[in-house]
C-alpha positions as a Markdown table, in Angstrom:
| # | Residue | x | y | z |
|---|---|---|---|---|
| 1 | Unk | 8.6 | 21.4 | -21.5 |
| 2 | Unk | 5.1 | 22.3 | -20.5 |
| 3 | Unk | 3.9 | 17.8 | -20.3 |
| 4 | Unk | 6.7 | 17.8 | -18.1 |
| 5 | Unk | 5.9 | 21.0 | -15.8 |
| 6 | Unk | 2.7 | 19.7 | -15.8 |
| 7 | Unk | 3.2 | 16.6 | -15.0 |
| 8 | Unk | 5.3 | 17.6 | -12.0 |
| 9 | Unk | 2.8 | 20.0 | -11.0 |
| 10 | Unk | 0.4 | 17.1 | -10.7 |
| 11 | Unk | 2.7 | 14.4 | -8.5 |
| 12 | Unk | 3.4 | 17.1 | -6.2 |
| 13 | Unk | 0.0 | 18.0 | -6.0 |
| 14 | Unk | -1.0 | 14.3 | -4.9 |
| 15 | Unk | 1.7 | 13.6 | -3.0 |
| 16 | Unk | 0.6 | 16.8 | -0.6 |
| 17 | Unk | -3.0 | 15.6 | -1.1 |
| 18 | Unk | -1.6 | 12.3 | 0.7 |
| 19 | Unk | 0.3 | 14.0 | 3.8 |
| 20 | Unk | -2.4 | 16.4 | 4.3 |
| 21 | Unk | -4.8 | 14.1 | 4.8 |
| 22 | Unk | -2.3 | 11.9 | 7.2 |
| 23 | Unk | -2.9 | 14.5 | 9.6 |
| 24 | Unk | -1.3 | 13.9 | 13.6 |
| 25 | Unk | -3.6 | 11.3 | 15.5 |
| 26 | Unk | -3.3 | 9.7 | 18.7 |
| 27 | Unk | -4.5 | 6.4 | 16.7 |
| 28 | Unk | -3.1 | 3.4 | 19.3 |
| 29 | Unk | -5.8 | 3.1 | 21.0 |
| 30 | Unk | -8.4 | 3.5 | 17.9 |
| 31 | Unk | -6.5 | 1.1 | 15.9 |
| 32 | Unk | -7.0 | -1.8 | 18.4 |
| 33 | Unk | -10.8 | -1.1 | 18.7 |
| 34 | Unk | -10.7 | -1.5 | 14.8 |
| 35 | Unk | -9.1 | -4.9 | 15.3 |
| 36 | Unk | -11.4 | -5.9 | 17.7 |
| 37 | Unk | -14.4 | -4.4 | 16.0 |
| 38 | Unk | -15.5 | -1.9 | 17.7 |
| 39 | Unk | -14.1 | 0.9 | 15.7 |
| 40 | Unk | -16.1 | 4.1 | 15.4 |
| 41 | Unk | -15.0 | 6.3 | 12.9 |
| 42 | Unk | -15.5 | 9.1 | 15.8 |
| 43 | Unk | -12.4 | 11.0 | 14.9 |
| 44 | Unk | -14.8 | 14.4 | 15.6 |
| 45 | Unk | -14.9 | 16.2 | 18.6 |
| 46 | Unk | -18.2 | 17.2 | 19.9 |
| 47 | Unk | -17.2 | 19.2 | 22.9 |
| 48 | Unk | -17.6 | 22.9 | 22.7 |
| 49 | Unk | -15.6 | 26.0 | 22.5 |
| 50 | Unk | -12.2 | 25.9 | 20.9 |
| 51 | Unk | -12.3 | 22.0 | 20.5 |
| 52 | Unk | -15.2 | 22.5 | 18.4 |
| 53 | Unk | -13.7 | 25.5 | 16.0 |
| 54 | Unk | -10.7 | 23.0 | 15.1 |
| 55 | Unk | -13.2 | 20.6 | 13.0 |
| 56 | Unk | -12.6 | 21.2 | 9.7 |
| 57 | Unk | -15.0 | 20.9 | 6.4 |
| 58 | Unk | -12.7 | 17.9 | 5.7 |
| 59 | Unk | -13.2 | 16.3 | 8.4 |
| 60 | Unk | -17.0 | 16.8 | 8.1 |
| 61 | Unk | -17.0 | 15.7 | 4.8 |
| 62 | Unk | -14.6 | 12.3 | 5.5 |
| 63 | Unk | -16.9 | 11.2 | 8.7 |
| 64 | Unk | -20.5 | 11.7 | 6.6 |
| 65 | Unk | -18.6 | 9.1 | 4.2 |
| 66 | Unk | -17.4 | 7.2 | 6.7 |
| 67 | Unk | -20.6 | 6.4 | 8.2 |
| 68 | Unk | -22.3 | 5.7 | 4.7 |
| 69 | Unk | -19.7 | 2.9 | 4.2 |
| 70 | Unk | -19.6 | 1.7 | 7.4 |
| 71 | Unk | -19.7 | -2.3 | 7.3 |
| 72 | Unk | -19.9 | -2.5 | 3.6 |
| 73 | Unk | -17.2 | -5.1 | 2.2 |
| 74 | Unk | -15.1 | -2.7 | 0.1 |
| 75 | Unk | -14.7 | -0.4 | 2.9 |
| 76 | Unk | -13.5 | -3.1 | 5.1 |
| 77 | Unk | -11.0 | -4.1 | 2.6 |
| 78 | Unk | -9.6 | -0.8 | 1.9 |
| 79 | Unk | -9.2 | -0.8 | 6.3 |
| 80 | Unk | -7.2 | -3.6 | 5.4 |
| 81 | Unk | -4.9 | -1.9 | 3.5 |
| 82 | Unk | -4.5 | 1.2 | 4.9 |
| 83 | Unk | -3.8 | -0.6 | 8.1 |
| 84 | Unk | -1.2 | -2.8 | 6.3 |
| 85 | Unk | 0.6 | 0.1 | 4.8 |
| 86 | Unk | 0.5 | 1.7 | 8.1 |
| 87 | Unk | -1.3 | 4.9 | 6.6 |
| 88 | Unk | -3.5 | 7.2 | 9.1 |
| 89 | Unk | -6.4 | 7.3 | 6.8 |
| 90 | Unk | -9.9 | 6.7 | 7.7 |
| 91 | Unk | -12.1 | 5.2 | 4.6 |
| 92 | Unk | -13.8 | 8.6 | 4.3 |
| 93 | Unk | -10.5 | 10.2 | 3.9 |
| 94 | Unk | -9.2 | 7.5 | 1.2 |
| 95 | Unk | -12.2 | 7.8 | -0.7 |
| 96 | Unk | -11.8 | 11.6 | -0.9 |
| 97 | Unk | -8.4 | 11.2 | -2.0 |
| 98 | Unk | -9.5 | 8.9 | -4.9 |
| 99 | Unk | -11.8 | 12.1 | -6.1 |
| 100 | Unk | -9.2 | 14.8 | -6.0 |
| 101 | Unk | -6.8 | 12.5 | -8.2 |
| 102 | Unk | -9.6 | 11.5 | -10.6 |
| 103 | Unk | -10.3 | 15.8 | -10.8 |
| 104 | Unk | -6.4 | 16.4 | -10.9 |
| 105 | Unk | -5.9 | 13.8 | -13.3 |
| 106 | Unk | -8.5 | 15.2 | -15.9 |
| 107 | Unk | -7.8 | 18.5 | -15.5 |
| 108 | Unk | -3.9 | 17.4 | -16.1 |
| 109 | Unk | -4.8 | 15.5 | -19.3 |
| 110 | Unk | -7.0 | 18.0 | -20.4 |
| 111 | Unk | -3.9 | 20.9 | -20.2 |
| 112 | Unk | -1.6 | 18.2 | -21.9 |
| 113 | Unk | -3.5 | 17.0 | -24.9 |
| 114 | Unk | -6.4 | 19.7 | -25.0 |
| 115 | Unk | -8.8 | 16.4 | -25.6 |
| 116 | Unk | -11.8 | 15.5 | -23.4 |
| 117 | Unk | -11.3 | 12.1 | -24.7 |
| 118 | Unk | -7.9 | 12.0 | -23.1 |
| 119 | Unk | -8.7 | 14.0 | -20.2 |
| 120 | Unk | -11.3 | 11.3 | -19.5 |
| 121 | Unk | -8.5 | 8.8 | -19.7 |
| 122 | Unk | -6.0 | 10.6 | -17.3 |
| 123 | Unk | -8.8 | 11.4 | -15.3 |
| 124 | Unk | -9.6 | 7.4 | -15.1 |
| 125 | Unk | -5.7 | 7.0 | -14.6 |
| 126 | Unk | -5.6 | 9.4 | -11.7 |
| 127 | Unk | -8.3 | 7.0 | -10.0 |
| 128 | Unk | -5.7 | 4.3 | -9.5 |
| 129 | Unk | -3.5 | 6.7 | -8.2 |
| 130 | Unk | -4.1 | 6.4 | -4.4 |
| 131 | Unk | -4.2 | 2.5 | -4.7 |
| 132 | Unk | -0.7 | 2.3 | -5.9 |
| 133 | Unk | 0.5 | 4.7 | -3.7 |
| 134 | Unk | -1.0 | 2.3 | -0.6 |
| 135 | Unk | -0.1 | -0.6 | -2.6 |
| 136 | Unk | 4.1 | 0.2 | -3.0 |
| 137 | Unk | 3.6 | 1.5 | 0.7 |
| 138 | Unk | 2.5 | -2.2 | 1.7 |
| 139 | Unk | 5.4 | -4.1 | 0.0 |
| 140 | Unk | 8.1 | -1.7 | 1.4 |
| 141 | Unk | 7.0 | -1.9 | 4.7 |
| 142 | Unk | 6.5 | -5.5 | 4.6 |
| 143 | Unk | 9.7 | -6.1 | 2.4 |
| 144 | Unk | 11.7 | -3.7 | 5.2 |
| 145 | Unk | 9.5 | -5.9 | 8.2 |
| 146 | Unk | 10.8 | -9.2 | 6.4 |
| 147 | Unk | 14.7 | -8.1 | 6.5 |
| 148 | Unk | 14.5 | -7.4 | 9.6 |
| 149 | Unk | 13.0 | -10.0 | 11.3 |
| 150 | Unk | 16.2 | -11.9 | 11.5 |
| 151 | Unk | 17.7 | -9.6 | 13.7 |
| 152 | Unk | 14.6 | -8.9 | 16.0 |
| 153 | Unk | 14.6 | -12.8 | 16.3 |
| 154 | Unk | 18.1 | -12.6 | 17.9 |
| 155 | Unk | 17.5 | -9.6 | 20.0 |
| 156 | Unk | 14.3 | -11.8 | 21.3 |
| 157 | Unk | 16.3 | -14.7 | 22.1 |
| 158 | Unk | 18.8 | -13.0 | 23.6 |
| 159 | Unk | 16.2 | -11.4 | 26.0 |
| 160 | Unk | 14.9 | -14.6 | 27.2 |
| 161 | Unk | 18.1 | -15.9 | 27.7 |
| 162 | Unk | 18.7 | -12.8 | 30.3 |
| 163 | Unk | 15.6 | -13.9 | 31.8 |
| 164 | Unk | 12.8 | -11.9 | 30.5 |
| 165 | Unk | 9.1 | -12.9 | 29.9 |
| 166 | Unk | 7.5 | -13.3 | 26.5 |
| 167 | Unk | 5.9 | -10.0 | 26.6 |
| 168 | Unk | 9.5 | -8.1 | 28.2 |
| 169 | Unk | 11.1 | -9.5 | 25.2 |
| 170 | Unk | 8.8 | -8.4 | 22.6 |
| 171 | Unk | 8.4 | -4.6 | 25.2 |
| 172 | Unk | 12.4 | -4.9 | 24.6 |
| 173 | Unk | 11.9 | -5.2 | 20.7 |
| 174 | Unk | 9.6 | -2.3 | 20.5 |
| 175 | Unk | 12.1 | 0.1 | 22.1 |
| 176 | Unk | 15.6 | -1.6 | 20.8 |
| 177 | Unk | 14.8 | -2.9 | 17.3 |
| 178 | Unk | 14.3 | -0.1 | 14.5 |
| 179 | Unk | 10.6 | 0.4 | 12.4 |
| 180 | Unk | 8.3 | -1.2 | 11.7 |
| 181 | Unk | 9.2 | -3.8 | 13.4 |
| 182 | Unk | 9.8 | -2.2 | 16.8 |
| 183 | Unk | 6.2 | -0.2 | 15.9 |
| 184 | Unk | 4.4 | -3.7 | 15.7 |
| 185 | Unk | 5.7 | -5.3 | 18.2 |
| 186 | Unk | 4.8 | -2.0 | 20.5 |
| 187 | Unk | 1.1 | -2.3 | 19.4 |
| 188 | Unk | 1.2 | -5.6 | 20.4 |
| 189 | Unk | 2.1 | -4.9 | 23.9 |
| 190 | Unk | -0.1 | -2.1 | 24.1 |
| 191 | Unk | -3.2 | -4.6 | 23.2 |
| 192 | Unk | -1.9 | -7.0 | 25.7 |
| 193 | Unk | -1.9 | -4.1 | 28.1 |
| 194 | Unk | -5.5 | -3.2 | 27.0 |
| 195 | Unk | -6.6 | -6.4 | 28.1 |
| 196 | Unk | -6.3 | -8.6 | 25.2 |
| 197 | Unk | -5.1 | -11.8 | 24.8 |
| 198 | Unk | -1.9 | -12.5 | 23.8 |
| 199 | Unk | -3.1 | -15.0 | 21.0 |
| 200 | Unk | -5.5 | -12.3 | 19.5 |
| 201 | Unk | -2.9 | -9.6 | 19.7 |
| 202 | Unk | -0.6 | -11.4 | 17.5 |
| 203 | Unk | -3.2 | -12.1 | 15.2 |
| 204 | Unk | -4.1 | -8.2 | 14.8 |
| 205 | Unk | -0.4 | -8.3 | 13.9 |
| 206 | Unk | -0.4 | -11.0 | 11.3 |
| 207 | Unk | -3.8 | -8.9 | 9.8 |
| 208 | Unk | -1.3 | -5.8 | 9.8 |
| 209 | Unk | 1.6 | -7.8 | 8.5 |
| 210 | Unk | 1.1 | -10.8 | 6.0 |
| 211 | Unk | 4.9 | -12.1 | 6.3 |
| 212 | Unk | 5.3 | -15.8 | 6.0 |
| 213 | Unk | 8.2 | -15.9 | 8.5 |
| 214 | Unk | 6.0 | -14.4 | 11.0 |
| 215 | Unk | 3.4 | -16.5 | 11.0 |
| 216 | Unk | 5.9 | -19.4 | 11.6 |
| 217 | Unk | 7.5 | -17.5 | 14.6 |
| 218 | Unk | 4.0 | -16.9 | 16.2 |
| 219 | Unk | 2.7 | -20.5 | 15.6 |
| 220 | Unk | 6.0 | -21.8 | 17.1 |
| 221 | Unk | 5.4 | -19.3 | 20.2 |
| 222 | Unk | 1.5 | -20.5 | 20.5 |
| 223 | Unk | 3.0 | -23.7 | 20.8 |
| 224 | Unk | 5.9 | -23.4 | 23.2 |
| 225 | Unk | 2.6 | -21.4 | 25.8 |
| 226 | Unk | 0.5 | -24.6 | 24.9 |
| 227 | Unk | 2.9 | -27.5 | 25.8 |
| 228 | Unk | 6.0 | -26.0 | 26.9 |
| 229 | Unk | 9.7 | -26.2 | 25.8 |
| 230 | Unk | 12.7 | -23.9 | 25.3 |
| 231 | Unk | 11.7 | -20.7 | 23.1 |
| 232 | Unk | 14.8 | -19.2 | 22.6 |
| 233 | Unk | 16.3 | -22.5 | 21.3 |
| 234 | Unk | 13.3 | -22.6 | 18.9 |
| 235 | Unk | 13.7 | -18.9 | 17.6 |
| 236 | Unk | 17.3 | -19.4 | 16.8 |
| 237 | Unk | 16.6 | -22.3 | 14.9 |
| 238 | Unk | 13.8 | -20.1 | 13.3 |
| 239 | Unk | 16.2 | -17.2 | 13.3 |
| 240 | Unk | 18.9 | -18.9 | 11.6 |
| 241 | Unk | 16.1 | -20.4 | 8.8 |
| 242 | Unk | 14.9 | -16.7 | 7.9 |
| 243 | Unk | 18.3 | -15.4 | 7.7 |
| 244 | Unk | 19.1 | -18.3 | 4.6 |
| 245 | Unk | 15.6 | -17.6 | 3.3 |
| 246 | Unk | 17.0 | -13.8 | 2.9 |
| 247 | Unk | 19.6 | -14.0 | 1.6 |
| 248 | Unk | 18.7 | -16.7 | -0.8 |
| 249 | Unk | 16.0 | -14.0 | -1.8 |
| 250 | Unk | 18.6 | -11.5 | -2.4 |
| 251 | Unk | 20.5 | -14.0 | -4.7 |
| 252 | Unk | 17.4 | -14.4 | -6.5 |
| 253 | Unk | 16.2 | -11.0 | -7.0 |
| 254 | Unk | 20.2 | -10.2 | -8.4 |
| 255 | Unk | 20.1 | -12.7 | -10.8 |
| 256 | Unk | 16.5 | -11.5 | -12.0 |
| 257 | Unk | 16.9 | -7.8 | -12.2 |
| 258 | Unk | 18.1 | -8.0 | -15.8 |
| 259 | Unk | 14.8 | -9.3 | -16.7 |
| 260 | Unk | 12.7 | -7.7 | -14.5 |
| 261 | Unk | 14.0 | -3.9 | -15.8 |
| 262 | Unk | 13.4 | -5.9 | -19.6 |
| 263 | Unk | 9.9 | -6.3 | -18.4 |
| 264 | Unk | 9.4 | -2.6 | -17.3 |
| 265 | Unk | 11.1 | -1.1 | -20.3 |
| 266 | Unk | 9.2 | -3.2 | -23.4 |
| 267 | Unk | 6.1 | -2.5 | -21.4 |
| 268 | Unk | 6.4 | 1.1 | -20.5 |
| 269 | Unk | 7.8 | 2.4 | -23.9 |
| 270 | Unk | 5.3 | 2.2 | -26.1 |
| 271 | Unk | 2.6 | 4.1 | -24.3 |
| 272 | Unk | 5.1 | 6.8 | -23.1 |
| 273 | Unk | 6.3 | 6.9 | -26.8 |
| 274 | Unk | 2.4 | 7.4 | -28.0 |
| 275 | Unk | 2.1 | 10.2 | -25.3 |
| 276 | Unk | 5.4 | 11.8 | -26.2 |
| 277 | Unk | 4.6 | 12.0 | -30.3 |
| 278 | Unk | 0.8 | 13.2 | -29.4 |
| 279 | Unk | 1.8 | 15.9 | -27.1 |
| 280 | Unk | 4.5 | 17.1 | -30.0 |
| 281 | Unk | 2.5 | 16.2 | -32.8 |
| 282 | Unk | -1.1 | 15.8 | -32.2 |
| 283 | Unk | -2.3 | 16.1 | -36.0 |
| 284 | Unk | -0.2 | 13.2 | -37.0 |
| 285 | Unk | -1.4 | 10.8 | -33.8 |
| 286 | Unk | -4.6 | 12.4 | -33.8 |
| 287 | Unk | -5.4 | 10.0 | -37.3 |
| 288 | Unk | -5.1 | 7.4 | -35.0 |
| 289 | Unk | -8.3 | 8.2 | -32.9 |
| 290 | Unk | -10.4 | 10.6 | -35.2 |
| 291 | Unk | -11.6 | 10.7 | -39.0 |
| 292 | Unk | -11.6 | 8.0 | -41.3 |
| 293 | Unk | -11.2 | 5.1 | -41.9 |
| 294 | Unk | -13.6 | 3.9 | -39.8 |
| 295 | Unk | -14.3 | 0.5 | -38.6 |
| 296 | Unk | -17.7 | 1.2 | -38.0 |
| 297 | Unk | -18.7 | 4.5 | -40.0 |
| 298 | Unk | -19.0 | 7.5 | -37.9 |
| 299 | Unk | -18.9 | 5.7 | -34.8 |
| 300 | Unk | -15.5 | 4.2 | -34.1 |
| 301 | Unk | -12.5 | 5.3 | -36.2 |
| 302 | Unk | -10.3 | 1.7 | -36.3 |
| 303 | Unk | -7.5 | 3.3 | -34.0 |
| 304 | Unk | -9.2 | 2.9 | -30.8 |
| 305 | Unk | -9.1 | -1.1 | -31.6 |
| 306 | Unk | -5.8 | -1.0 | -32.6 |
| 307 | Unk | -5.0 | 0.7 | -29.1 |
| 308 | Unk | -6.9 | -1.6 | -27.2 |
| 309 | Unk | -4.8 | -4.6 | -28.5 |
| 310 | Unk | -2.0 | -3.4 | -28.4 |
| 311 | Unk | -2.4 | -2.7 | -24.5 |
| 312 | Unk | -4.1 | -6.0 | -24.1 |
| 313 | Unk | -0.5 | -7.4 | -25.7 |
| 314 | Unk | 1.3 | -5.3 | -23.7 |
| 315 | Unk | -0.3 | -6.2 | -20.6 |
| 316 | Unk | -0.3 | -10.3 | -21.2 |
| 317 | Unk | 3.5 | -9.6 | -22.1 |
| 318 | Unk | 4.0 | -7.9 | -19.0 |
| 319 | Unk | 2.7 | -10.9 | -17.2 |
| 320 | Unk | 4.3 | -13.3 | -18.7 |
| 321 | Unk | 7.4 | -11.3 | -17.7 |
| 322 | Unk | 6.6 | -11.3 | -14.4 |
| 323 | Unk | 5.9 | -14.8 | -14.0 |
| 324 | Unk | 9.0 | -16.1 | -15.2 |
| 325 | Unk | 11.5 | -14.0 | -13.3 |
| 326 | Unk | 9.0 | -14.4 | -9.9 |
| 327 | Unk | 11.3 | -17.6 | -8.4 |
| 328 | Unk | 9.4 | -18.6 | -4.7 |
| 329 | Unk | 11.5 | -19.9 | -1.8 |
């Protein structure tokens, strides 16, 4: 009962970790200097009296760390990807929230196993924990952007057909169609408004969304302002593609759920077995990683091989898995 408390205790800790450091922003016009390259990091006000008492150590501490990775290629990459999982993090902020996990997760493992060795583990463990969390944020949002398109095609085509301009279709889109597709689509108006062009706004949005659909829908729309033609016949035809595309993907990911769960289960079971029998029994596991025999004496007891393979097999298994039941259409 107390792993599991535990354990609870520390999700909930970094899941309010993550939406404290979300915060409330006015970030529109921020994020489209970023695109551009002009971003400044200057989230800080330096105005006087009671703007100044609302900066916060955090905040202090997120823009010193923002400035030292400023321009660095990691940092830009991890913009990347807070931008594509439409997360209101600054690099500084995202960095912090890789050390609190890393302290949460050894502290967690330490209360668990009472071993430093393990702690260290959970503590590495708890390192990764931000980047999933942005990661699974990504593919939802992209996954929901993807089965929607369809429908914000036909609501597009429909709008030139009463008449409207590119740009009052896609303004139409961003109030009519639901997130975060209508959210894109209104950033993209707003850059057009800021005075970019239209060509580099919908590149910002490919940057923020890497959907393979859209990218087809924005090169056929570069065309049609190049040489001319009828758009809404050609977003139909692209409309009607995507919607096949969908639910041929559907079909697919049906017929490979069975296999895909398969892959989850075989892979996940034996390490939360190991935990499970350690945190019950920790004389009986602890053999595994302490005392003789040794395969080198005094140094390495032959358990911690043992381990490693057995997650090196585990992980090529896990990929083989996923390789077989990942069908591209």
């Amino acid at each position: 009962m107390l792993p599991l408390v535990l354990g609870i205790l520390f999700v909930a800790i970094v899941v309010a970790g993550v939406l404290m450091l979300r915060g409330d922003r006015d970030d529109i016009v921020d994020e489209r200097l970023d695109q551009l390259g002009e971003y400044t990091s200057e989230y800080l006000t330096t105005a006087e009296g009671d703007d100044a008492e609302r900066v916060s150590a955090r905040d202090v501490v997120a823009q010193q760390i923002e400035r030292a990775v400023a321009g660095r290629g990691f940092a830009e990459g991890m913009k990347g990807q807070l931008r594509k999982a439409d997360l209101k993090l600054t690099v500084g902020e995202y960095l912090i929230l890789h050390l609190v996990t890393f302290v949460l997760g050894g502290l967690a493992g330490y209360a668990i196993w009472r071993s430093p060795l393990l702690a260290a583990v959970a503590a590495f463990a708890g390192l990764f924990v931000p980047r999933i969390y942005v990661g699974i944020q990504r593919n939802r949002r992209l996954k929901a952007f993807n089965n929607q398109l369809a429908d914000v095609l036909n609501l597009w085509v429909n709008a030139l057909r009463s008449g409207y301009s590119v740009m009052q279709a896609m303004e139409a889109i961003g109030k009519e169609a639901p997130p975060p597709a209508s959210t894109e689509f209104q950033r993209v108006v707003q850059e057009v408004q800021l005075g970019i062009p239209m060509d580099i706004a919908l590149d910002n949005m490919l940057l923020r969304v890497e959907s393979e659909d859209l990218d087809m829908v924005f090169t056929a729309v570069s065309i049609q302002r190049e040489v001319g033609g009828n758009l809404a016949e050609i977003l139909d035809t692209i409309s009607h593609t995507i919607r096949e595309r969908v639910r041929i993907k559907g079909e697919i990911q049906t017929l490979t759920a069975q296999g895909r769960i398969t892959g989850y289960v075989i892979s996940g079971l034996p390490i939360i077995l190991t935990l499970f029998l350690y945190a019950i029994n920790r004389e009986y596991m602890g053999r595994l990683f302490v005392g003789p025999p040794w395969i080198i004496p005094g140094i390495i007891p032959c358990g911690w091989p043992i381990v490693a393979l057995g997650l090196l097999m585990i992980a090529v298994g896990a990929a083989i898995i996923r390789r077989i039941v990942d069908i591209e259409v």
